[in-house]
C-alpha positions in Angstrom: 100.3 114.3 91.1 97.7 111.8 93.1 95.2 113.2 95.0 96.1 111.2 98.0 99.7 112.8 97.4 98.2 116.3 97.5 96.0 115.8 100.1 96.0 117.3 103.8 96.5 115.1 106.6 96.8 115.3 110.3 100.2 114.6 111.7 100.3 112.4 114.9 103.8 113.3 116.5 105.4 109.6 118.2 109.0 109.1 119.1 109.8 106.2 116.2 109.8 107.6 112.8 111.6 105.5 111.2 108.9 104.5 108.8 106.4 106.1 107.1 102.9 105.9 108.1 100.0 106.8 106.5 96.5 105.7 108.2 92.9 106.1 106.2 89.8 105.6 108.4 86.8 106.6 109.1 85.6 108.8 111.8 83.1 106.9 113.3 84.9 103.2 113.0 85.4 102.3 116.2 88.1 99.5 115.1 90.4 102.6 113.2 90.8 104.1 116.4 91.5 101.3 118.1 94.4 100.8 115.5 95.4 105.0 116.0 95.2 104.5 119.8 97.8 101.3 119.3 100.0 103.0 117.4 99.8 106.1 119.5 100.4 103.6 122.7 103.7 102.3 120.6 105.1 105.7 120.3 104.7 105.4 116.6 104.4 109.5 114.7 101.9 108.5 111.8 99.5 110.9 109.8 96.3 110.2 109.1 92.9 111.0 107.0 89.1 110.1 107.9 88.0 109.1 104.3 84.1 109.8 105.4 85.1 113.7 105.9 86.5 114.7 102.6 84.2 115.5 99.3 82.6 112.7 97.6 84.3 113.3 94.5 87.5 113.3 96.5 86.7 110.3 98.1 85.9 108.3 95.4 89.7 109.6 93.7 91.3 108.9 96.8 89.9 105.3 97.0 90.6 104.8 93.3 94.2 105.7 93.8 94.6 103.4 96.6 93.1 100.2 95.2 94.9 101.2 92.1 98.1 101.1 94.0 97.8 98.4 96.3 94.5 96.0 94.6 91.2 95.4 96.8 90.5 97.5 99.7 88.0 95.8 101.8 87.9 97.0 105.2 89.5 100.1 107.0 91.2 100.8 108.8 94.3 100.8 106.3 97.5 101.1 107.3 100.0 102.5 104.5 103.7 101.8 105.2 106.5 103.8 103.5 104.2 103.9 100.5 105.2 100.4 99.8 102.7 98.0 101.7 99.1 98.2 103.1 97.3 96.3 105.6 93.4 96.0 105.6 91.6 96.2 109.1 93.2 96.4 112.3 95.2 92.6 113.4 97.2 93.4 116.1 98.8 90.8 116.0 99.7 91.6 112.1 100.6 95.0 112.6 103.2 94.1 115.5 104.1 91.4 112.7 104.7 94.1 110.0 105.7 97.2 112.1 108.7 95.0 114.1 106.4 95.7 117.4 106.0 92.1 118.8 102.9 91.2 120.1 
């Protein structure tokens, strides 16, 4: 099993759940919770993991998994939907795009 599988995340209760969402940031990026407060403000549940708090070792797993998974991971926050697609950084625009939000 991945790491990023077996890993602990916090659980952000919203009343849409119809898809997935799994958020890595950082807990001192200013722009990933920006994107948690949007999606928060959309009534979105997501779960979610600051990168920066876990082990190093773990870290450097975790991020190996994901760019593994989904290619280059240049910028967080990253936005993981139903496993299947990422987003790099917070668009709002792009995320209302992707999620089915509107702008």
């Amino acid at each position: 099993m991945r790491m990023i599988d077996s890993t602990e995340y916090h659980y952000v209760e919203g009343e849409k759940k119809d898809k997935k969402l799994r958020v890595y940031a950082l807990s001192t990026c200013a722009f990933c919770e920006k994107a948690m407060r949007y999606l928060e403000a959309h009534g979105l549940a997501y779960e979610y993991m600051f990168l920066d708090r876990v082990p190093i070792e773990n870290k450097r797993t975790m991020k190996g998994e994901l760019k593994e998974q989904f290619g280059n991971i240049p910028v967080f926050p990253l936005l993981v939907i139903d496993g299947q697609e990422m987003l790099s950084g917070f668009t709002e625009e792009r995320w209302a795009e992707v999620l089915g939000l509107g702008a």
